[in-house]
TORPA-4810 file (N, C-alpha, C, O; in nm, 3 decimals):
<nodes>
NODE_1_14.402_12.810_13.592_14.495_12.918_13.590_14.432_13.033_13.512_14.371_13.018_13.406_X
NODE_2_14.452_13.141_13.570_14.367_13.257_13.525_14.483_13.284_13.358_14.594_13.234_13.338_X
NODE_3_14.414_13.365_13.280_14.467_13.407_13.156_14.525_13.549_13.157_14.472_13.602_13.254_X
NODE_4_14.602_13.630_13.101_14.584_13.784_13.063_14.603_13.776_13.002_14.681_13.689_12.964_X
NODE_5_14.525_13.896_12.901_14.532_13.893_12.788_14.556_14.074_12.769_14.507_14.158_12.843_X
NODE_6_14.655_14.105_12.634_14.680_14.244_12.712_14.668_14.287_12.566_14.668_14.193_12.486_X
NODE_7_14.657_14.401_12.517_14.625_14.467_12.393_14.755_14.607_12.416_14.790_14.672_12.515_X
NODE_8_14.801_14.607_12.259_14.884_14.746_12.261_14.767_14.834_12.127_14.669_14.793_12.064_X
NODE_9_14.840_14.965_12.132_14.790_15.034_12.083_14.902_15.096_12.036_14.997_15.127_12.108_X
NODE_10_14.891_15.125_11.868_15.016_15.211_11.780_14.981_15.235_11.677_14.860_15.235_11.655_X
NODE_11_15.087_15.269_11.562_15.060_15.312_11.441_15.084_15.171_11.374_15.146_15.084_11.435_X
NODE_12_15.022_15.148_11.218_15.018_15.040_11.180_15.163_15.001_11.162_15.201_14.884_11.172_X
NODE_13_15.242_15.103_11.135_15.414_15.097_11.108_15.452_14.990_11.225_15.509_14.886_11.192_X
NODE_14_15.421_15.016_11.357_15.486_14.945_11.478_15.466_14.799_11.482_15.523_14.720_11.558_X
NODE_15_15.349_14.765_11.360_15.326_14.654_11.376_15.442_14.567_11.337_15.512_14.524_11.429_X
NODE_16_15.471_14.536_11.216_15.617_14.518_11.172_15.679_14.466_11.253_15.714_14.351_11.227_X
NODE_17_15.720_14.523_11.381_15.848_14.499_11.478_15.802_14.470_11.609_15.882_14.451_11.701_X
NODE_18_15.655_14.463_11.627_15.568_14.413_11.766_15.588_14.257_11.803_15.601_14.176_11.711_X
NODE_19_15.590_14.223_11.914_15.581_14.075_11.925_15.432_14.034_11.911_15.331_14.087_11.959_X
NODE_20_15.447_13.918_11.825_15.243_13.928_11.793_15.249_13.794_11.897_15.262_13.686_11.839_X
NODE_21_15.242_13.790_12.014_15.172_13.670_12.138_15.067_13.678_12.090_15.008_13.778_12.051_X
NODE_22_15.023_13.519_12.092_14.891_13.441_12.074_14.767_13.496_12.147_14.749_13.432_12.250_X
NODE_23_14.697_13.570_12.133_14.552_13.591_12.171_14.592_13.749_12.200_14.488_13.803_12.238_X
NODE_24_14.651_13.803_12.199_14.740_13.934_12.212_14.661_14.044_12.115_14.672_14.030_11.993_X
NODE_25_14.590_14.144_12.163_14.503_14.209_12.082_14.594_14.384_12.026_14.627_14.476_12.101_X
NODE_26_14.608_14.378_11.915_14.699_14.478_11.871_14.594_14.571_11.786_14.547_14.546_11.675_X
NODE_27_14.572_14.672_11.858_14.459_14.826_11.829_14.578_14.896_11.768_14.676_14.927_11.836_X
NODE_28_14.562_14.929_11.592_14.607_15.072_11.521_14.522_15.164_11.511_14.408_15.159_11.465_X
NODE_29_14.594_15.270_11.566_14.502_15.348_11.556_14.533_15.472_11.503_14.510_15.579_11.560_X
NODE_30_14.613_15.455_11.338_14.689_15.540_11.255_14.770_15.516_11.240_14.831_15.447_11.321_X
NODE_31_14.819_15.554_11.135_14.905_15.584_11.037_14.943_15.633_10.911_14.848_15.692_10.860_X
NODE_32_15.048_15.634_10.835_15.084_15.757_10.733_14.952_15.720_10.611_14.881_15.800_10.551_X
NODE_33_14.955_15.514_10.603_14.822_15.521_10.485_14.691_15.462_10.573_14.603_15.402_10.511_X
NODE_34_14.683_15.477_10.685_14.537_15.454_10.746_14.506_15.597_10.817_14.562_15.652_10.912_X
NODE_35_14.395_15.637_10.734_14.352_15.802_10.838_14.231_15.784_10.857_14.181_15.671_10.865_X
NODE_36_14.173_15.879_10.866_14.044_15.912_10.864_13.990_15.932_10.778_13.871_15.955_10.797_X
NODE_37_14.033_15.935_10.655_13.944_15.933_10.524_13.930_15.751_10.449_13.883_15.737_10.336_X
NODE_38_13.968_15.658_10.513_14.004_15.585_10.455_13.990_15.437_10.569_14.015_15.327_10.520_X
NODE_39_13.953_15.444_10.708_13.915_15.339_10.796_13.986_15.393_10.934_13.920_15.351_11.030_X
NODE_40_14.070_15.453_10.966_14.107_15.557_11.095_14.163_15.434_11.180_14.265_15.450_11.246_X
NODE_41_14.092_15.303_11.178_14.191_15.214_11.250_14.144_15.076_11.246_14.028_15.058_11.208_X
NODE_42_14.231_14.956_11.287_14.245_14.814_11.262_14.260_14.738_11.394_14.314_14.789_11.492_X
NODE_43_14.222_14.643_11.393_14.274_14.535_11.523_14.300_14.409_11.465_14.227_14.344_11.390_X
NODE_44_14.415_14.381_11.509_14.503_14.255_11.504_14.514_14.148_11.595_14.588_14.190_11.685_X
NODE_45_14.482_14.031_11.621_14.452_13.925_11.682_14.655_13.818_11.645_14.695_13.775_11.538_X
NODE_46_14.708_13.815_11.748_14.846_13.735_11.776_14.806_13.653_11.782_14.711_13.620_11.853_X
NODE_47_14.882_13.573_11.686_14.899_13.414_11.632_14.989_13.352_11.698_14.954_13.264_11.777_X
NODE_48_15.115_13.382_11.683_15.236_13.346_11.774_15.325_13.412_11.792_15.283_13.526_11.809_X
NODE_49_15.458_13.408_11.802_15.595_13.501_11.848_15.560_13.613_11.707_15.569_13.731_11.740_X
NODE_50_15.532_13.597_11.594_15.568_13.633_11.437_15.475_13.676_11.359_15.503_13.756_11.269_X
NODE_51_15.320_13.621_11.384_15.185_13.648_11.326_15.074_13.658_11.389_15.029_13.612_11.494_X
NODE_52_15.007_13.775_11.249_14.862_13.861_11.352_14.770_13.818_11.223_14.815_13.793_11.111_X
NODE_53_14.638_13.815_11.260_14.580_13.852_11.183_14.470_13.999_11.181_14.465_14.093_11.261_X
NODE_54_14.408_13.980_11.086_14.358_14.095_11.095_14.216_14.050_11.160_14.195_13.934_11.126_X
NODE_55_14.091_14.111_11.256_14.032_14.093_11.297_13.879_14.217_11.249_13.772_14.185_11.302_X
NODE_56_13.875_14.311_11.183_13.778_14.387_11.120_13.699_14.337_11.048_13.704_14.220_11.010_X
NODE_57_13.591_14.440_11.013_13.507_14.470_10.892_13.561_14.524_10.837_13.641_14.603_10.886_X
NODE_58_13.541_14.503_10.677_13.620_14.575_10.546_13.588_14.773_10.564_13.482_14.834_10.577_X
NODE_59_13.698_14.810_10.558_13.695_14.930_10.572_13.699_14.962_10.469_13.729_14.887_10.376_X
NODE_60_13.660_15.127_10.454_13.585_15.192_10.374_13.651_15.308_10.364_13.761_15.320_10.418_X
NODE_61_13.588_15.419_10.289_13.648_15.532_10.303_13.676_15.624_10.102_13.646_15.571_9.995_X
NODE_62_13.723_15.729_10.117_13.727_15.783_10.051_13.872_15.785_9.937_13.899_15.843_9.832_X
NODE_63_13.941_15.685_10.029_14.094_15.725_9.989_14.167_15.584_9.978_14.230_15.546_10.077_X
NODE_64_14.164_15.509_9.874_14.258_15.353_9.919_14.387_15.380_9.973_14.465_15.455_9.915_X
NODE_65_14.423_15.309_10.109_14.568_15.326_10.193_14.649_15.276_10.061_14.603_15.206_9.971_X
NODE_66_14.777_15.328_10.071_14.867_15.250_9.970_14.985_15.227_10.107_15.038_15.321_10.167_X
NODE_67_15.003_15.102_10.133_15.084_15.036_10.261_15.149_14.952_10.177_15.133_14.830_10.189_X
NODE_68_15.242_15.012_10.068_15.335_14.938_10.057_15.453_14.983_10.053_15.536_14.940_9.972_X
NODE_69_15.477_15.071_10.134_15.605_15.118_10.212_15.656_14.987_10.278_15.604_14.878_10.304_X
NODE_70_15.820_15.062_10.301_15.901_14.931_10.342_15.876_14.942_10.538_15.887_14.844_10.613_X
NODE_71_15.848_15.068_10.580_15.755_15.073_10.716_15.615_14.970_10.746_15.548_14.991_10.846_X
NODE_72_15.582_14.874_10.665_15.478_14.827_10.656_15.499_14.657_10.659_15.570_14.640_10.560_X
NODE_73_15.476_14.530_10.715_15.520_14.403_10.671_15.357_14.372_10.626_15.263_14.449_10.604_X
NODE_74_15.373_14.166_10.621_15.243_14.172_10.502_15.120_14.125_10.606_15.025_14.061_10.562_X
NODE_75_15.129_14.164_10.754_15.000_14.187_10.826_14.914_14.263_10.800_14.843_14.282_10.898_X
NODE_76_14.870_14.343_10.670_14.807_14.429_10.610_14.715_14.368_10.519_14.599_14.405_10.497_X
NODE_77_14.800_14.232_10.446_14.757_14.182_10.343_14.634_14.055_10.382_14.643_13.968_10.469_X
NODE_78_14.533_14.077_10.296_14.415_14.043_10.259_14.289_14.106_10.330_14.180_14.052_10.308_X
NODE_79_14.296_14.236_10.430_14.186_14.309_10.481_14.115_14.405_10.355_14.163_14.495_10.285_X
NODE_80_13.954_14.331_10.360_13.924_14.445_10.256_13.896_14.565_10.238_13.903_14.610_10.352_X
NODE_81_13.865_14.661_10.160_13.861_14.797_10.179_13.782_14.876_10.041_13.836_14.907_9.934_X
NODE_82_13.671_14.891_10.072_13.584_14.963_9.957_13.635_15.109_9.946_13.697_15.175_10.029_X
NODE_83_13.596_15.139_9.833_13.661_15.272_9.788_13.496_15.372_9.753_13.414_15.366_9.661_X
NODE_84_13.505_15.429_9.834_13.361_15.488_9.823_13.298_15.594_9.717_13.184_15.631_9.687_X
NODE_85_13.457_15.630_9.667_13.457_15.720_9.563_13.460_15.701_9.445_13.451_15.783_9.354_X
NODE_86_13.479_15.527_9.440_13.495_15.484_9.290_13.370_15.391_9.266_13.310_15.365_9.161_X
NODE_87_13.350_15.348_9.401_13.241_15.214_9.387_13.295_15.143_9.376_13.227_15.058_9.319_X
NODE_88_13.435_15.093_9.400_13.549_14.979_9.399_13.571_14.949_9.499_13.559_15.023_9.597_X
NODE_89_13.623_14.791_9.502_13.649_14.714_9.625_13.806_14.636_9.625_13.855_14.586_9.524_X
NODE_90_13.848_14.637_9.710_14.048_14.639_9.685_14.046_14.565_9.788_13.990_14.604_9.890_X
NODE_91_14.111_14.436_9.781_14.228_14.372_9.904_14.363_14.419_9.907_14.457_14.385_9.835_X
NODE_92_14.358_14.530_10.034_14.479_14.549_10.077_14.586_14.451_10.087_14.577_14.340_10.141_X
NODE_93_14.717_14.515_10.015_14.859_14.394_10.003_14.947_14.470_10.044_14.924_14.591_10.040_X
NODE_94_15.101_14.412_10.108_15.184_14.527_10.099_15.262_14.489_9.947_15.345_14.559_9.889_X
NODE_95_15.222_14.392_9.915_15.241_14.455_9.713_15.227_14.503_9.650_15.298_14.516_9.550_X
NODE_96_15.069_14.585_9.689_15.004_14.632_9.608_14.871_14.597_9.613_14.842_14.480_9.638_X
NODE_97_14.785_14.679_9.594_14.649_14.670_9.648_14.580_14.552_9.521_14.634_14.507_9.419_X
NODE_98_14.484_14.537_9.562_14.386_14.409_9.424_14.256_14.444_9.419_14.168_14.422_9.503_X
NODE_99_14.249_14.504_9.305_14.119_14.526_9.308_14.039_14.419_9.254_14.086_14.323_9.192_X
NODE_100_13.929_14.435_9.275_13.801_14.297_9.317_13.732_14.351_9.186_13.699_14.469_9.185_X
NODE_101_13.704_14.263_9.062_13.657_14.273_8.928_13.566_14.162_8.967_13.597_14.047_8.998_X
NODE_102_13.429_14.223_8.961_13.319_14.116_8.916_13.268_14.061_8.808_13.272_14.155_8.729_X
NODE_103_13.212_13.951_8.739_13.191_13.925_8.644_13.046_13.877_8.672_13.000_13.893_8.786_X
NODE_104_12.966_13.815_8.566_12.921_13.734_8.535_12.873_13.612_8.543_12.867_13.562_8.431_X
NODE_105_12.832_13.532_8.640_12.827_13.412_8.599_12.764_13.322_8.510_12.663_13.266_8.551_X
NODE_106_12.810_13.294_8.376_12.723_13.210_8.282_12.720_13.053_8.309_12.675_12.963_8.238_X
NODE_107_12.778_13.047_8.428_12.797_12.866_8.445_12.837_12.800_8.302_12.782_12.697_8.262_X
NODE_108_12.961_12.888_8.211_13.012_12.851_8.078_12.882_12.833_7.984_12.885_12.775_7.875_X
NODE_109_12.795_12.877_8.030_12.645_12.858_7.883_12.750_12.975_7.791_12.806_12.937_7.689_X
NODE_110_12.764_13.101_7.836_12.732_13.244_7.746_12.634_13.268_7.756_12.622_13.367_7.684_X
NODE_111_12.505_13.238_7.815_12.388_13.319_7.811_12.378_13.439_7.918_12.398_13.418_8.038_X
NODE_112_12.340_13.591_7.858_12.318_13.662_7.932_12.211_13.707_7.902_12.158_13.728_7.792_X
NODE_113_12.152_13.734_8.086_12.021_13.748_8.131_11.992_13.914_8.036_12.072_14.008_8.046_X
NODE_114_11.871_13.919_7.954_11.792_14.042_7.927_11.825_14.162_7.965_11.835_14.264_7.897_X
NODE_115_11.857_14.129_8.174_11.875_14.288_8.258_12.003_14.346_8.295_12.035_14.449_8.355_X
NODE_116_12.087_14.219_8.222_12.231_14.271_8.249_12.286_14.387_8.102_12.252_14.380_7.984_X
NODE_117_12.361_14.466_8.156_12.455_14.532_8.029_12.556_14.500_7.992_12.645_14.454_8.063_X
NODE_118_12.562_14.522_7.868_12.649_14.466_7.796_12.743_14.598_7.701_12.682_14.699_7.667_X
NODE_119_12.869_14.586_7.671_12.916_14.657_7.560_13.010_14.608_7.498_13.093_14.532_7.547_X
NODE_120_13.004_14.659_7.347_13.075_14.563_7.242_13.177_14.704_7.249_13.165_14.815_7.301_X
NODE_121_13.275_14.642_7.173_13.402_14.779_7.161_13.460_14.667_7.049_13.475_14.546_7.063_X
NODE_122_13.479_14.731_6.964_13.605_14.702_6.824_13.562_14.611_6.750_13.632_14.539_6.678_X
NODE_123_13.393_14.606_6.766_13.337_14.499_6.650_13.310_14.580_6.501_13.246_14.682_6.474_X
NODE_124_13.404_14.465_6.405_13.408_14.495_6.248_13.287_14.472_6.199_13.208_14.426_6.282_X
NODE_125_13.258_14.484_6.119_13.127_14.451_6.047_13.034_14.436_6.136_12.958_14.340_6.135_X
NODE_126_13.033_14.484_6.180_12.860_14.500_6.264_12.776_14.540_6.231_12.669_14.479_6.231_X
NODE_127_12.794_14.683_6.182_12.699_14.772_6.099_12.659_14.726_5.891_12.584_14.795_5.821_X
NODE_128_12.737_14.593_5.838_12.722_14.548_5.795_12.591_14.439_5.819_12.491_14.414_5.752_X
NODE_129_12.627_14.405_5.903_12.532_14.205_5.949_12.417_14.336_6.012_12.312_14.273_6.027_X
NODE_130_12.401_14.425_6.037_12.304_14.484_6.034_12.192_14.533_5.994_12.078_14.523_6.039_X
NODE_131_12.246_14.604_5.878_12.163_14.640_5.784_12.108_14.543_5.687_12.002_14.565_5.628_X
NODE_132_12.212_14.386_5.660_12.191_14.301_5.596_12.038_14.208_5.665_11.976_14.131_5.591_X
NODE_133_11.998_14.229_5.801_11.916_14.201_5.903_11.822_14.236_5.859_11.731_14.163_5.820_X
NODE_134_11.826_14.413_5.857_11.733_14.514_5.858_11.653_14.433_5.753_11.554_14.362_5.773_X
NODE_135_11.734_14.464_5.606_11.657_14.463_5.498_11.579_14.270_5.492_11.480_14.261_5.419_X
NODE_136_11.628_14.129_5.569_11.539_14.103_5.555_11.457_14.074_5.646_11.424_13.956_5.636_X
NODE_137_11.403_14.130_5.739_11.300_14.169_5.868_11.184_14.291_5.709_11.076_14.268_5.654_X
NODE_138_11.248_14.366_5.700_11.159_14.466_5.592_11.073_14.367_5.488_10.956_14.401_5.472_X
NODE_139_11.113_14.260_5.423_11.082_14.160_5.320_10.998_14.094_5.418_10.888_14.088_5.363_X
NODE_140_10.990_14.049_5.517_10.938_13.922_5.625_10.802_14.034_5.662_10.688_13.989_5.668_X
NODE_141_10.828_14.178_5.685_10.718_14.275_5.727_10.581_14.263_5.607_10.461_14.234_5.617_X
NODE_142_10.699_14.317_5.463_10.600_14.369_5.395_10.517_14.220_5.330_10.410_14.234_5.272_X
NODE_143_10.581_14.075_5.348_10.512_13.976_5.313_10.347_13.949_5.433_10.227_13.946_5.409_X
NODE_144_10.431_13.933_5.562_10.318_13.942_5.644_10.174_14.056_5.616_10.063_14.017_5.580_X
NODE_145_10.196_14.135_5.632_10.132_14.238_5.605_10.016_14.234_5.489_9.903_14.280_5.504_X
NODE_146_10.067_14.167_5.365_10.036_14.141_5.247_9.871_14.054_5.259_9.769_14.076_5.195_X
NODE_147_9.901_13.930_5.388_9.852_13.862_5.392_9.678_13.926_5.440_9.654_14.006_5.531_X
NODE_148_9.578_13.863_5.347_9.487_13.860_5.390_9.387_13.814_5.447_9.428_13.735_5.533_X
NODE_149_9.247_13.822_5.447_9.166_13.751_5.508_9.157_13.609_5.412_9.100_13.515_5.469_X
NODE_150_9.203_13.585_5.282_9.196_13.476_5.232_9.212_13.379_5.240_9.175_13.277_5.181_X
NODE_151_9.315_13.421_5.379_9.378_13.276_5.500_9.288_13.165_5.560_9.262_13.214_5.670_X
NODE_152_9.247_13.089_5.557_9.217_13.023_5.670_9.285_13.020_5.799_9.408_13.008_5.796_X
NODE_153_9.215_13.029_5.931_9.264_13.051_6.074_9.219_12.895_6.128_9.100_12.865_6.119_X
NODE_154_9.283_12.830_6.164_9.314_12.699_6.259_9.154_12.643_6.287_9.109_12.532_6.259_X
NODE_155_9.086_12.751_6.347_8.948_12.682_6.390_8.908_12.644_6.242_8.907_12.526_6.205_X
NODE_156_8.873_12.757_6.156_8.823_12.711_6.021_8.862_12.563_5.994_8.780_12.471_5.988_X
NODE_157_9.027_12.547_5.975_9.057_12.417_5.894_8.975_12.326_5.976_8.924_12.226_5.926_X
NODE_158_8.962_12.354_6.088_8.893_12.256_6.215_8.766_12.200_6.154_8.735_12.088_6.113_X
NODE_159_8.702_12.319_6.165_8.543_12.286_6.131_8.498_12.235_5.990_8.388_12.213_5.939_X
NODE_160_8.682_12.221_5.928_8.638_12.193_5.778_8.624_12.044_5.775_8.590_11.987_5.671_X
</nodes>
C-alpha cells in the first residue's frame, strides 16, 4: 500500500493547535519569536494525533527567540540555539530558555590543566600568604646564590 505523506507550512504559533499525524512533516516558517535574525525557520516531524518533534540543526542567530508566550505549546522545547552575539548556547523552552554553562572536567581530582583560566573573586588573605611566600623564596634565593664552588658536584663525590 502506497504511503502519503503531506507537510503543512505556518507560523510556529499554529503549531499548538495542528494535528501532529505520525510522519507528517510540519515547515515554520515564522513567527513573532522566530525571524530572521535568530533561525527564520523549523521543521517538525508528527509523532501522533498530539506530538512533533523537532527535526533541525541548532539554530543560530543574533537574537535568542523568547517563545514563551501562551501562543506557543512545549514543541519548542529542547531545540538548540546559539546566540552569536554573546557566544552563548540556550535550549529553547516554552519556560524559559537554558542556557548551556560549561565547566571543567576534573574527573573530581581539582587539578587544573596550566592552559586553562582561572579567576579568584573574594579571596581574604591572599595578599597576606603572599608576601609571606615572597619573603621566603627571597631567603631560599639569597642562600642558593651564596653557594659556592666549595661544593662538591655528584661526579666529584663519584671519583672520590
Amino acid at each position: 500500500m502506497a504511503q502519503i505523506i503531506k507537510h503543512r507550512r505556518g507560523s510556529l504559533e499554529s503549531v499548538a493547535s495542528a494535528t501532529k499525524r505520525s510522519g507528517e512533516l510540519l515547515v515554520v516558517t515564522g513567527s513573532a519569536g522566530i525571524t530572521a535574525a535568530n533561525g527564520d525557520s523549523l521543521l517538525f516531524i508528527g509523532v501522533d494525533g498530539s506530538t512533533v518533534t523537532a527535526a533541525n540543526k541548532i539554530l543560530q542567530g543574533t537574537s535568542v527567540p523568547n517563545l514563551t508566550g501562551a501562543s506557543y505549546d512545549t514543541s519548542v522545547d529542547g531545540i538548540p540555539f546559539y546566540d552569536t552575539n554573546t557566544n552563548k548556547l540556550y535550549i529553547l523552552n516554552k519556560g524559559g530558555n537554558v542556557e548551556i554553562k560549561a565547566s571543567a572536567n576534573t574527573d573530581g581530582t581539582g587539578i587544573v590543566s596550566g592552559s586553562s583560566q582561572i579567576q579568584i573573586d573574594g579571596v581574604t588573605g591572599f595578599s597576606t600568604f603572599s608576601s609571606s611566600v615572597d619573603t621566603r623564596l627571597d631567603g631560599l634565593e639569597s642562600f642558593s646564590s651564596s653557594l659556592g664552588d666549595g661544593f662538591a658536584t655528584d661526579a666529584e663525590l663519584t671519583a672520590v
